[in-house]
CHARMM-style PDB file with segment names, atoms N, HN, CA, C and O in Angstrom:
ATOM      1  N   UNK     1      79.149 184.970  39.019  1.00  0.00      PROA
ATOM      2  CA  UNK     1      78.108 185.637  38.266  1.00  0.00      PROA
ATOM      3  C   UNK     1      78.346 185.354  36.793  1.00  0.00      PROA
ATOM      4  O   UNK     1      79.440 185.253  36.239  1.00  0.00      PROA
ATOM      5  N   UNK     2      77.168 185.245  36.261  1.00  0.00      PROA
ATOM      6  HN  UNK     2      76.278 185.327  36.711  1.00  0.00      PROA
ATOM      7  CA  UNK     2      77.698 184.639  34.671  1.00  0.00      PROA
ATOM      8  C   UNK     2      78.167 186.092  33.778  1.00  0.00      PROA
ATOM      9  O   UNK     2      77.780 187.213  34.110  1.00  0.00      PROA
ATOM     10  N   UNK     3      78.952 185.857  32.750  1.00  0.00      PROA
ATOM     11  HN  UNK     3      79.266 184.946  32.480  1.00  0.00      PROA
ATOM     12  CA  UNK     3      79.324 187.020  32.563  1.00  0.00      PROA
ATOM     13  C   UNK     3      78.822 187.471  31.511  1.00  0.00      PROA
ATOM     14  O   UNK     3      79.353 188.401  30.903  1.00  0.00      PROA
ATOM     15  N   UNK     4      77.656 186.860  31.097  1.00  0.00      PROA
ATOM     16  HN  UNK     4      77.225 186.105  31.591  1.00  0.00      PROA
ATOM     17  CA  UNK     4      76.705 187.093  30.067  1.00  0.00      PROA
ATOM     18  C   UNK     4      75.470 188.039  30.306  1.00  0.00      PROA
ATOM     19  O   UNK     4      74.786 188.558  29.424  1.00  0.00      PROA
ATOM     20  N   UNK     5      75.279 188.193  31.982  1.00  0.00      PROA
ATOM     21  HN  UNK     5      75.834 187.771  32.698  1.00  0.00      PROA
ATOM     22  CA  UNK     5      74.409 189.011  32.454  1.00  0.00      PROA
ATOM     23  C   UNK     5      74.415 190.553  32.009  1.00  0.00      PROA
ATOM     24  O   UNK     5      75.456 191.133  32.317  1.00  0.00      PROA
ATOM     25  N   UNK     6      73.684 191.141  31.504  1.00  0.00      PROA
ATOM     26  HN  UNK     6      72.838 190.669  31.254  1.00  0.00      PROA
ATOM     27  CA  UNK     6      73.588 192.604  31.182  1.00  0.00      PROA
ATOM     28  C   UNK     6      74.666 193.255  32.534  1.00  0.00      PROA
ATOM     29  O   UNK     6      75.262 192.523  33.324  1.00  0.00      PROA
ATOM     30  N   UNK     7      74.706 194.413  32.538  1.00  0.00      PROA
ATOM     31  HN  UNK     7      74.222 195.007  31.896  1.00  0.00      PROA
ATOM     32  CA  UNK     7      75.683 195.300  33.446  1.00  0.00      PROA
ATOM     33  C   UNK     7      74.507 195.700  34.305  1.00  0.00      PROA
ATOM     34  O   UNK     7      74.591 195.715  35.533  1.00  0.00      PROA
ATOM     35  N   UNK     8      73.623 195.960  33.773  1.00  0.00      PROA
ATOM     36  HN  UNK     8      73.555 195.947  32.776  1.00  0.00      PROA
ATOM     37  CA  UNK     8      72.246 196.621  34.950  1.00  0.00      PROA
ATOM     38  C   UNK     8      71.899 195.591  35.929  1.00  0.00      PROA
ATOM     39  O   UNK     8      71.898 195.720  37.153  1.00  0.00      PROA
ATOM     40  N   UNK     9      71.619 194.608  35.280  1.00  0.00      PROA
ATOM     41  HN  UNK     9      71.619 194.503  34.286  1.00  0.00      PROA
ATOM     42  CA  UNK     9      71.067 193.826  35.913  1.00  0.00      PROA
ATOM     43  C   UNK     9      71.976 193.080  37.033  1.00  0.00      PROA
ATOM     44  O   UNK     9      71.624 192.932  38.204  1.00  0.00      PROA
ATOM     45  N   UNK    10      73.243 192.620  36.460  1.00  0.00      PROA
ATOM     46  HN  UNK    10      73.529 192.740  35.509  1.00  0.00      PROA
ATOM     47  CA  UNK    10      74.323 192.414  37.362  1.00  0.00      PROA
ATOM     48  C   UNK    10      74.657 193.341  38.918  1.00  0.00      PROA
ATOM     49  O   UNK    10      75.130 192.883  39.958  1.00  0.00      PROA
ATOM     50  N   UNK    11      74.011 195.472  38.479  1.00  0.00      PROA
ATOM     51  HN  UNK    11      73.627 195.844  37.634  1.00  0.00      PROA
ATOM     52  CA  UNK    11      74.386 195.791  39.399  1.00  0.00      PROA
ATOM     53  C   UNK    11      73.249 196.068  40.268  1.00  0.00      PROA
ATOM     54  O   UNK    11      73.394 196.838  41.217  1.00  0.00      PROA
ATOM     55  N   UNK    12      72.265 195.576  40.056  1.00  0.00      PROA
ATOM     56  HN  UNK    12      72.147 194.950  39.285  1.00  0.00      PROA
ATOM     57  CA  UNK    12      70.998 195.114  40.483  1.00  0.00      PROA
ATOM     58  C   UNK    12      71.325 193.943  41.678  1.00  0.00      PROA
ATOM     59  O   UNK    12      71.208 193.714  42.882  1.00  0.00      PROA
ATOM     60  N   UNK    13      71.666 193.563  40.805  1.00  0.00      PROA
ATOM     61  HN  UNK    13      71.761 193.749  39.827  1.00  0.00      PROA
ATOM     62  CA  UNK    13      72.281 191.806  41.886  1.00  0.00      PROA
ATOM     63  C   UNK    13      72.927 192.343  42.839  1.00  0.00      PROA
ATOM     64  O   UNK    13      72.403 192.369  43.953  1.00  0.00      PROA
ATOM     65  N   UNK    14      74.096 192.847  42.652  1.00  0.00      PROA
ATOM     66  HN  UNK    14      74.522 192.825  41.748  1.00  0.00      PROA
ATOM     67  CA  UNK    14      75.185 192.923  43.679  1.00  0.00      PROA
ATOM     68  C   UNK    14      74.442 193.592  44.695  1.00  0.00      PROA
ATOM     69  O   UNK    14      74.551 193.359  45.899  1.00  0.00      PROA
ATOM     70  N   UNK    15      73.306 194.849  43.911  1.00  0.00      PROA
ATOM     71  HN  UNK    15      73.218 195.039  42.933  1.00  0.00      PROA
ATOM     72  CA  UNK    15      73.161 196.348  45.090  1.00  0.00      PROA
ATOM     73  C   UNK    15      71.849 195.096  46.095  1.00  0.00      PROA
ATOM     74  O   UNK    15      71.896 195.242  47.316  1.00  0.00      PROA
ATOM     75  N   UNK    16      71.252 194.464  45.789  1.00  0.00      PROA
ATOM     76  HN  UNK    16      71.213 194.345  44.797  1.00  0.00      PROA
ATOM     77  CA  UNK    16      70.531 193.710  46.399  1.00  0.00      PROA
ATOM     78  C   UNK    16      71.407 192.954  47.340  1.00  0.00      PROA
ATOM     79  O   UNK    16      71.116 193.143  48.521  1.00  0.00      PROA
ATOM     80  N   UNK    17      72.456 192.103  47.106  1.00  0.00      PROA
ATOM     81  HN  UNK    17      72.692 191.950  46.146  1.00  0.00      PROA
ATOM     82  CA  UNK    17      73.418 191.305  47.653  1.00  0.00      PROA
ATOM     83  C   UNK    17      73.859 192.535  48.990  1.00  0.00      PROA
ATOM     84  O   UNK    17      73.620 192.381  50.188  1.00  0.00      PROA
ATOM     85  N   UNK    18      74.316 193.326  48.564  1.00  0.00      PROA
ATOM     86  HN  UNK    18      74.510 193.450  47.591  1.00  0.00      PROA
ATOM     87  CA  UNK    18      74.630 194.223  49.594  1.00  0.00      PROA
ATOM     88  C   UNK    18      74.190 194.195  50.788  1.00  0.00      PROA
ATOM     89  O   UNK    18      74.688 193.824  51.851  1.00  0.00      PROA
ATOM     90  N   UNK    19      72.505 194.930  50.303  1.00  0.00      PROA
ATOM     91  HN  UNK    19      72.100 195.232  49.439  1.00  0.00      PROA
ATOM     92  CA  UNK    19      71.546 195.271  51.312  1.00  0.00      PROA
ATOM     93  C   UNK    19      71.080 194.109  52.303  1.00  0.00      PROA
ATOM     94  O   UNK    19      70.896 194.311  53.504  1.00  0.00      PROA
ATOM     95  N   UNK    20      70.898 192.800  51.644  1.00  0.00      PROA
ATOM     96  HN  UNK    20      71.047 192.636  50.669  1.00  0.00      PROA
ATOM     97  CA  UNK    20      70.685 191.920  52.117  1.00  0.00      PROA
ATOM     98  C   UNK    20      71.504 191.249  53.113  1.00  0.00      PROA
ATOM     99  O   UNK    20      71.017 190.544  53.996  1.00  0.00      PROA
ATOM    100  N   UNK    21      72.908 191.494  52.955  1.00  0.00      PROA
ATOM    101  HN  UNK    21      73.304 192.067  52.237  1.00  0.00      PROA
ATOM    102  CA  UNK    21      74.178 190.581  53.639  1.00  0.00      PROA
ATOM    103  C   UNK    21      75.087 192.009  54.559  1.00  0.00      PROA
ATOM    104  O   UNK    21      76.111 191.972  55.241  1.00  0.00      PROA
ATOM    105  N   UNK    22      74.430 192.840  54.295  1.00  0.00      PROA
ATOM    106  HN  UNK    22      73.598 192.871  53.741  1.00  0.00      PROA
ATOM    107  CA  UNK    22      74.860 194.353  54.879  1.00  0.00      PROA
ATOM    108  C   UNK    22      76.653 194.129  55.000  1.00  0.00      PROA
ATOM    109  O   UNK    22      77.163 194.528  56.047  1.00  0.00      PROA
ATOM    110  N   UNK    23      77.574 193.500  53.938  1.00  0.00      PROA
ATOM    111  HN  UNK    23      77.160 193.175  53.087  1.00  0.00      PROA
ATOM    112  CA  UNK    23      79.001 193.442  53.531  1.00  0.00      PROA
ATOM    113  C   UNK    23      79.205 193.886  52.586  1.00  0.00      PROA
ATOM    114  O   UNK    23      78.754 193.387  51.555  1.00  0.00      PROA
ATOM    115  N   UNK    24      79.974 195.006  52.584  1.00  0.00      PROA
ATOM    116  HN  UNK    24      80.340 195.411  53.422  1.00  0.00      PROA
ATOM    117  CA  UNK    24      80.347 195.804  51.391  1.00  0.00      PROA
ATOM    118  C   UNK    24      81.207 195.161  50.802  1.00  0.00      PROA
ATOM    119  O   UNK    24      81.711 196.105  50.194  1.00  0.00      PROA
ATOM    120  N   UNK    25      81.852 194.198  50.457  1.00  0.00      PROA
ATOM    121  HN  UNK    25      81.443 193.430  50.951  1.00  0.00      PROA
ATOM    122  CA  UNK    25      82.769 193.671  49.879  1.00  0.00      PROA
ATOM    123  C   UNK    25      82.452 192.375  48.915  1.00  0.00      PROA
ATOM    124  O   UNK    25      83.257 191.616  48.376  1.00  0.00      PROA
ATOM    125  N   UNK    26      80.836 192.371  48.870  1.00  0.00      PROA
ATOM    126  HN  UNK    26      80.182 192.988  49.309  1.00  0.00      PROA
ATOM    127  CA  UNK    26      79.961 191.138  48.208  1.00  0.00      PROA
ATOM    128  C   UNK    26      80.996 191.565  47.181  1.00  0.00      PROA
ATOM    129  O   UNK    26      82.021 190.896  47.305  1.00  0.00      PROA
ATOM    130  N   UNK    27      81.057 192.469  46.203  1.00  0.00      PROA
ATOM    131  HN  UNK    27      80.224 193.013  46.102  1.00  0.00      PROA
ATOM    132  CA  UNK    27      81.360 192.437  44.505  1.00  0.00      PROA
ATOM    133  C   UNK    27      82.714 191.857  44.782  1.00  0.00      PROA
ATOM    134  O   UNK    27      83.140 190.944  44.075  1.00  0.00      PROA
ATOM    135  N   UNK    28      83.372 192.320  45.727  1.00  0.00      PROA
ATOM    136  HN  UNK    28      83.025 193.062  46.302  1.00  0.00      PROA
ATOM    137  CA  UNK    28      85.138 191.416  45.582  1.00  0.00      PROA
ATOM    138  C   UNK    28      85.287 189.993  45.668  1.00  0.00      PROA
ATOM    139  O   UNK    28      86.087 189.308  45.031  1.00  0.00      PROA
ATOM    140  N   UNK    29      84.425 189.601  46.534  1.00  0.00      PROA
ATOM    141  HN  UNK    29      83.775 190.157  47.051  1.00  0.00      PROA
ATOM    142  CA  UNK    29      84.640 188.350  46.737  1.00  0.00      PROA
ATOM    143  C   UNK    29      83.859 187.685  45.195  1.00  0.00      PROA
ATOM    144  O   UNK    29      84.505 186.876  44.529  1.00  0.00      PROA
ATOM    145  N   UNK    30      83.050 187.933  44.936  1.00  0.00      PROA
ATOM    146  HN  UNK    30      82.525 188.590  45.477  1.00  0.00      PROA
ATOM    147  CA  UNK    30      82.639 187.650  43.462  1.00  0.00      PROA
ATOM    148  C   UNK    30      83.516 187.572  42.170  1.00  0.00      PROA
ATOM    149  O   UNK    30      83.720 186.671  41.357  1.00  0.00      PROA
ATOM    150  N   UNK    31      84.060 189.161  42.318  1.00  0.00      PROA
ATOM    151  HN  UNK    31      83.894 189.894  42.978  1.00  0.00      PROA
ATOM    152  CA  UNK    31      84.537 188.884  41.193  1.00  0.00      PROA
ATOM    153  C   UNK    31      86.037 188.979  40.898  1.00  0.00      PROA
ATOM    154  O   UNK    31      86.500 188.720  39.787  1.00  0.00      PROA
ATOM    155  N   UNK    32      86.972 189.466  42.232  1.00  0.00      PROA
ATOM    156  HN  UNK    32      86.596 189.675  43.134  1.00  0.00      PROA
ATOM    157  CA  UNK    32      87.792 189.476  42.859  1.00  0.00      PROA
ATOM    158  C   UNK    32      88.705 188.706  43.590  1.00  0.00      PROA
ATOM    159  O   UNK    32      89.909 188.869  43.791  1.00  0.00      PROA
ATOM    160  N   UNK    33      87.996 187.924  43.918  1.00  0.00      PROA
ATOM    161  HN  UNK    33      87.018 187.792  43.755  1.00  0.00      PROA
ATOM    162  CA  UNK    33      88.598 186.879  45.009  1.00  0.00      PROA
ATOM    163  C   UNK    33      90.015 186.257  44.147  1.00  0.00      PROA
ATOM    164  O   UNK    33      90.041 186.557  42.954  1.00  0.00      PROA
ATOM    165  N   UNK    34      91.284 185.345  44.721  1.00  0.00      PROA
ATOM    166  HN  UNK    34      91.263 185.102  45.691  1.00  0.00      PROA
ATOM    167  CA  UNK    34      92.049 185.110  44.099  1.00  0.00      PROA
ATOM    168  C   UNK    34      91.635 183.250  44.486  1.00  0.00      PROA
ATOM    169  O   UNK    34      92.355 182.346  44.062  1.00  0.00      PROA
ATOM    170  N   UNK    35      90.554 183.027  45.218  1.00  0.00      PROA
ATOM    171  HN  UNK    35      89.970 183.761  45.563  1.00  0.00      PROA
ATOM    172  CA  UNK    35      90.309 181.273  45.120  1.00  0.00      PROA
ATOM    173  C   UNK    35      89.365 181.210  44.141  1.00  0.00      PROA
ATOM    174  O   UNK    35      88.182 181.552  44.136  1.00  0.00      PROA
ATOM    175  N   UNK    36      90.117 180.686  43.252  1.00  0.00      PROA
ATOM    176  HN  UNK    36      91.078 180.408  43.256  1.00  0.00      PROA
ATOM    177  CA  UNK    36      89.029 179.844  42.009  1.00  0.00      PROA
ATOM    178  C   UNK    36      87.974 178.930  42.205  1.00  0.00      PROA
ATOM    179  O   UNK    36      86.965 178.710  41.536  1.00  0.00      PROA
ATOM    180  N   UNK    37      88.585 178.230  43.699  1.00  0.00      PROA
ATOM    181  HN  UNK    37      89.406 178.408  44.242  1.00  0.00      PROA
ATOM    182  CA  UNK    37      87.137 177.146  43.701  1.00  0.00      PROA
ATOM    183  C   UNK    37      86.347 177.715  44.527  1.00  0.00      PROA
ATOM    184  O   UNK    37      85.873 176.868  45.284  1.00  0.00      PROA
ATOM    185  N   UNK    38      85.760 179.365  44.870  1.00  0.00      PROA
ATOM    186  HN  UNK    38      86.146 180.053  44.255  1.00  0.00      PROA
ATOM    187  CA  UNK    38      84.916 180.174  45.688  1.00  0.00      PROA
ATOM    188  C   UNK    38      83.874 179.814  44.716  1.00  0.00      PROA
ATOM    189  O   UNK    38      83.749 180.113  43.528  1.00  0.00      PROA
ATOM    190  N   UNK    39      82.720 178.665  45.988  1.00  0.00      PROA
ATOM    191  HN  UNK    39      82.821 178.422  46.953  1.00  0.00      PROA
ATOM    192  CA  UNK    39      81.359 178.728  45.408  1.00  0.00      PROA
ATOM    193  C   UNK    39      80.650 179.740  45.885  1.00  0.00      PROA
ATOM    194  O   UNK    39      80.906 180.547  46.779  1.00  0.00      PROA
ATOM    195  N   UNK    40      79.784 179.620  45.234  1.00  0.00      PROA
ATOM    196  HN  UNK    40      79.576 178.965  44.507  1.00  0.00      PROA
ATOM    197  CA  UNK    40      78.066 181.201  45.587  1.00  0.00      PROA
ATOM    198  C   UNK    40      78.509 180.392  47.278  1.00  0.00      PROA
ATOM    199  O   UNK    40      79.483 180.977  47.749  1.00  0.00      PROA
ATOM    200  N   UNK    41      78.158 179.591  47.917  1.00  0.00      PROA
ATOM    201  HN  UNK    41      77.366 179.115  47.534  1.00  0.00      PROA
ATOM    202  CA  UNK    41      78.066 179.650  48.879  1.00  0.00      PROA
ATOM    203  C   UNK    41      79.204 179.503  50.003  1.00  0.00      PROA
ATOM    204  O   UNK    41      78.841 179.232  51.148  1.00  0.00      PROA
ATOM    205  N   UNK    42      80.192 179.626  49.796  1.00  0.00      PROA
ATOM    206  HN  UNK    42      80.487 179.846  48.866  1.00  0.00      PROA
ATOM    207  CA  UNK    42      81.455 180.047  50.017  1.00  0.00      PROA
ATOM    208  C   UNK    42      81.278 181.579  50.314  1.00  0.00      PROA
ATOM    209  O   UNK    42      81.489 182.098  51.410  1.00  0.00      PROA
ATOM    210  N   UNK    43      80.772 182.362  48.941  1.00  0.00      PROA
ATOM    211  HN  UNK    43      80.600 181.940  48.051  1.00  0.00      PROA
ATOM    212  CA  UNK    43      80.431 183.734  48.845  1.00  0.00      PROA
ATOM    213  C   UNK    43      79.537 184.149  50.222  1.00  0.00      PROA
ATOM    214  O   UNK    43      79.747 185.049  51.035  1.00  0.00      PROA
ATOM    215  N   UNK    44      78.821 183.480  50.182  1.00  0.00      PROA
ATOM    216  HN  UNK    44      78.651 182.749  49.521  1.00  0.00      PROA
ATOM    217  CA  UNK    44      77.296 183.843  51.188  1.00  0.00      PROA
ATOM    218  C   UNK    44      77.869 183.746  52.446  1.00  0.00      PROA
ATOM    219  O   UNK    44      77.646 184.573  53.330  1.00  0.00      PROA
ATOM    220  N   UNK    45      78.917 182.356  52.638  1.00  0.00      PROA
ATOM    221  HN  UNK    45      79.099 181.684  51.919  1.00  0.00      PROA
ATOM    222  CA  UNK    45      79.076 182.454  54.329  1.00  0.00      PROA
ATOM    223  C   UNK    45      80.217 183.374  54.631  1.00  0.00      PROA
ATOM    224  O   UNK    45      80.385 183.961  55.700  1.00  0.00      PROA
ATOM    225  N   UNK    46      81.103 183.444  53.408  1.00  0.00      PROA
ATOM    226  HN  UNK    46      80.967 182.967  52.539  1.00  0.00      PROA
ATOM    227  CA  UNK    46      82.188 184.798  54.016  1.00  0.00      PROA
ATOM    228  C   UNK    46      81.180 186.052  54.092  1.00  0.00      PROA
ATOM    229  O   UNK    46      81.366 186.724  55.107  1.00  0.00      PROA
ATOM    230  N   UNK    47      80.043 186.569  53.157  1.00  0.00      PROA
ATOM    231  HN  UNK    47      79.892 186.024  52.333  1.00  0.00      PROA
ATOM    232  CA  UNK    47      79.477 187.825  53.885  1.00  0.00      PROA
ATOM    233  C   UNK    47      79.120 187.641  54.913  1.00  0.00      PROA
ATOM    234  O   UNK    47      79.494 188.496  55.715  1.00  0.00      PROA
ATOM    235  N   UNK    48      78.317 186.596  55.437  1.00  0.00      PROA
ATOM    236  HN  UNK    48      78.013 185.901  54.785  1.00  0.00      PROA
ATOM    237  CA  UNK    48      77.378 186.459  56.608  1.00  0.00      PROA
ATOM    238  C   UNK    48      78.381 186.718  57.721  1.00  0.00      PROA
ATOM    239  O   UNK    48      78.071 187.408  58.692  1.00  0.00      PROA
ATOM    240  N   UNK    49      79.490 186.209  57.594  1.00  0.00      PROA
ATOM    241  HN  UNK    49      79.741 185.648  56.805  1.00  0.00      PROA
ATOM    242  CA  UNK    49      80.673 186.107  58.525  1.00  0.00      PROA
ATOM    243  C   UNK    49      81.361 187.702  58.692  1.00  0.00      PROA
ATOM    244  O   UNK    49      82.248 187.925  59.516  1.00  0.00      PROA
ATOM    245  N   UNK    50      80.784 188.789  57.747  1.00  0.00      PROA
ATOM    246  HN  UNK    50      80.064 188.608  57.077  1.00  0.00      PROA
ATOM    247  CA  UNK    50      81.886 189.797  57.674  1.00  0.00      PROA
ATOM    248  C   UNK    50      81.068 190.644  59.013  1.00  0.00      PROA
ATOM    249  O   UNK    50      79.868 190.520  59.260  1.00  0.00      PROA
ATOM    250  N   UNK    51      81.996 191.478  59.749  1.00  0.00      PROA
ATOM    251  HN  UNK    51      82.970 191.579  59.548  1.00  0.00      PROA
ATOM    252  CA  UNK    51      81.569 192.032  60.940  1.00  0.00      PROA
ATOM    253  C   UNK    51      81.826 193.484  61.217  1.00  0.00      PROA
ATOM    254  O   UNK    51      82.877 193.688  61.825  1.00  0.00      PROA
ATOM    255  N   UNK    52      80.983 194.730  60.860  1.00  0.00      PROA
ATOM    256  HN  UNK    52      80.129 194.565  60.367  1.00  0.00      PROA
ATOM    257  CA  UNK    52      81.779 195.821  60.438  1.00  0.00      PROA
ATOM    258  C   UNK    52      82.422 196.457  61.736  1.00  0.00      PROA
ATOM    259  O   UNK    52      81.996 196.157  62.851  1.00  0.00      PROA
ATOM    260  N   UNK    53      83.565 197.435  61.533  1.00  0.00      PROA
ATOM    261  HN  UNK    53      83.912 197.679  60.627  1.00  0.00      PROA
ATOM    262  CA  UNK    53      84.508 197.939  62.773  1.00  0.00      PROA
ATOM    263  C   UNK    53      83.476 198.858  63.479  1.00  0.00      PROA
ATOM    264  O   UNK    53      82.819 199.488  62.650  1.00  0.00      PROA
ATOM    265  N   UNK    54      83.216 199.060  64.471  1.00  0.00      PROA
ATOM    266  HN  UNK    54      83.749 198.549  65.145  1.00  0.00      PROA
ATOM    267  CA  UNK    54      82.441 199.919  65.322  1.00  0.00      PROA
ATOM    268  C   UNK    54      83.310 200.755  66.330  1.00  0.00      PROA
ATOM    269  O   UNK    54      83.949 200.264  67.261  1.00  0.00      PROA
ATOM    270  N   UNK    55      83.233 202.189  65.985  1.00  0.00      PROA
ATOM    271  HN  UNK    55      82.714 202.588  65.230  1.00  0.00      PROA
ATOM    272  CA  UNK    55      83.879 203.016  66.373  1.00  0.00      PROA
ATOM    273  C   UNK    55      82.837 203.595  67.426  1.00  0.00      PROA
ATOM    274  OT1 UNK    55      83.137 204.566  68.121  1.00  0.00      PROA
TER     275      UNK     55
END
């Protein structure tokens, strides 16, 4: 995410990213992650891939 983006709008992004990829962990892997070469779509297939625990 560029880091020039306003804060609203950024949490605009993410809360959309969320809803869309239903992985709560979109913002870590963003901005968190410890691989430097994590592209956006790197990003996209680890959410798509995340699978929540079902109790």
């Amino acid at each position: 995410m560029n880091p020039e983006t306003p804060e609203e709008e950024s949490s605009q992004i993410l809360a959309t990213l969320e809803r869309g990829l239903a992985c709560p962990h979109i913002s870590d892997y963003i901005c968190w992650d410890p691989d430097p070469k994590l592209t956006p779509e790197k990003v996209v297939d680890r959410a798509l891939a995340y699978k929540p625990i079902v109790l």
